[in-house]
C-alpha positions in Angstrom: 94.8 99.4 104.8 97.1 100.3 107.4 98.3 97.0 108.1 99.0 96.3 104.9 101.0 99.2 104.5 103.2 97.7 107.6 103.4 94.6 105.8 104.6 95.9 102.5 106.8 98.3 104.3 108.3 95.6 106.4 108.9 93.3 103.8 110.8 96.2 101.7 112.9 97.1 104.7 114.2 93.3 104.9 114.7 92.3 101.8 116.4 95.6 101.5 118.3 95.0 104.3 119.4 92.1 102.9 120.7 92.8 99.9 123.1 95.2 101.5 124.2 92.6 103.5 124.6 89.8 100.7 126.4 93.2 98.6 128.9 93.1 101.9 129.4 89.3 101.9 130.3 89.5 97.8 133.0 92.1 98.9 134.9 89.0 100.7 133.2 86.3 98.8 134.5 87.3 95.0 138.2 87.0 93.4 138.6 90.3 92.1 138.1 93.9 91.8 135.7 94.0 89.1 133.6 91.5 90.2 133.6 92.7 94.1 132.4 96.0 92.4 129.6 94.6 90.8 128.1 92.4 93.2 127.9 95.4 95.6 126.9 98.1 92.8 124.0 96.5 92.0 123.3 95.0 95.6 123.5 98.7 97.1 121.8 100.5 94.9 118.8 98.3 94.7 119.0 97.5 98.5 119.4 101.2 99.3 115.9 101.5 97.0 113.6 99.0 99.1 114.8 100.6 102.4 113.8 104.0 101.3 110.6 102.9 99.7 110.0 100.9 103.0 111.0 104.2 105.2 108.7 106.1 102.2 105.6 103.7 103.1 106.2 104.5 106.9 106.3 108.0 106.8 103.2 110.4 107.8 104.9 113.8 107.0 104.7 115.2 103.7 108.1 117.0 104.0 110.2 113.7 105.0 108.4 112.1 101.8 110.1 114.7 99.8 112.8 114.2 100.9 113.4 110.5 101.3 112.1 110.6 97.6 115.1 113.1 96.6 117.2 110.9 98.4 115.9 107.8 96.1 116.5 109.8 92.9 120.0 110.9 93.7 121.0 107.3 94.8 119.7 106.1 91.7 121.5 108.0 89.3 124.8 108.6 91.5 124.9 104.6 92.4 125.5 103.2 88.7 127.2 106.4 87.7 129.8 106.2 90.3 130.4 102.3 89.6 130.7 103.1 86.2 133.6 105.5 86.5 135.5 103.8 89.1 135.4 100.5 87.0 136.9 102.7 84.0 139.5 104.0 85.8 140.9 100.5 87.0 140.5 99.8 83.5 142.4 102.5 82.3 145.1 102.3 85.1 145.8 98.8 84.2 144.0 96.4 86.3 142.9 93.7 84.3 139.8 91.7 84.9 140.8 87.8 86.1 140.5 85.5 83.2 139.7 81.4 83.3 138.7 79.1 86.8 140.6 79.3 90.2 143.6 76.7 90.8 143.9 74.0 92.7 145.7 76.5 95.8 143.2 78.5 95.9 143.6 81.6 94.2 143.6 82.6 90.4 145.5 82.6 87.6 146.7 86.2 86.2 145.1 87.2 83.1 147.1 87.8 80.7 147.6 91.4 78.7 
């Protein structure tokens, strides 16, 4: 039982760990703002979840289970939250999402208002 615990926890800790890092490489990797905040939105706040489940699995202390589950609960509902209202205030500040396929040179064409 205890090896499988290892095993599950492992396997949470990477996969988690890799979703942050494929949230980072969407931060360079996409055109604009509203996609960038996307990719790592849902890439953090999932990848932040399978490390503290993984850290949750590995932990022998009642009190740090508490609070790596408090942790968990708060990231959950802050994460999306948080993406939520800075995507409405670029909204409402006048950044326009990017509209149609990349050109030829490389970067986009401006949407239009």
């Amino acid at each position: 039982m205890n090896l499988a615990l290892e095993i599950i926890s492992g396997l949470c800790l990477l996969i988690g760990s890799f979703l942050c890092f494929s949230g980072g490489i969407g931060i360079i990797r996409f055109p604009d703002f509203y996609t960038r905040m996307h990719a790592v939105s849902v890439t953090d706040t999932l990848g932040a979840s399978l490390v503290l489940i993984g850290l949750m699995l590995q932990s022998p202390n009642g009190l740090v289970l508490i609070k790596l589950i408090l942790i968990l609960v708060c990231t959950l509902f802050i994460n999306p939250s948080a993406s939520h209202a800075l995507a409405k205030a670029a909204l409402q500040n006048g950044l326009l999402p990017l509209q149609g396929k990349p050109d030829e040179q490389g970067g986009n064409k401006p949407s239009k208002p």
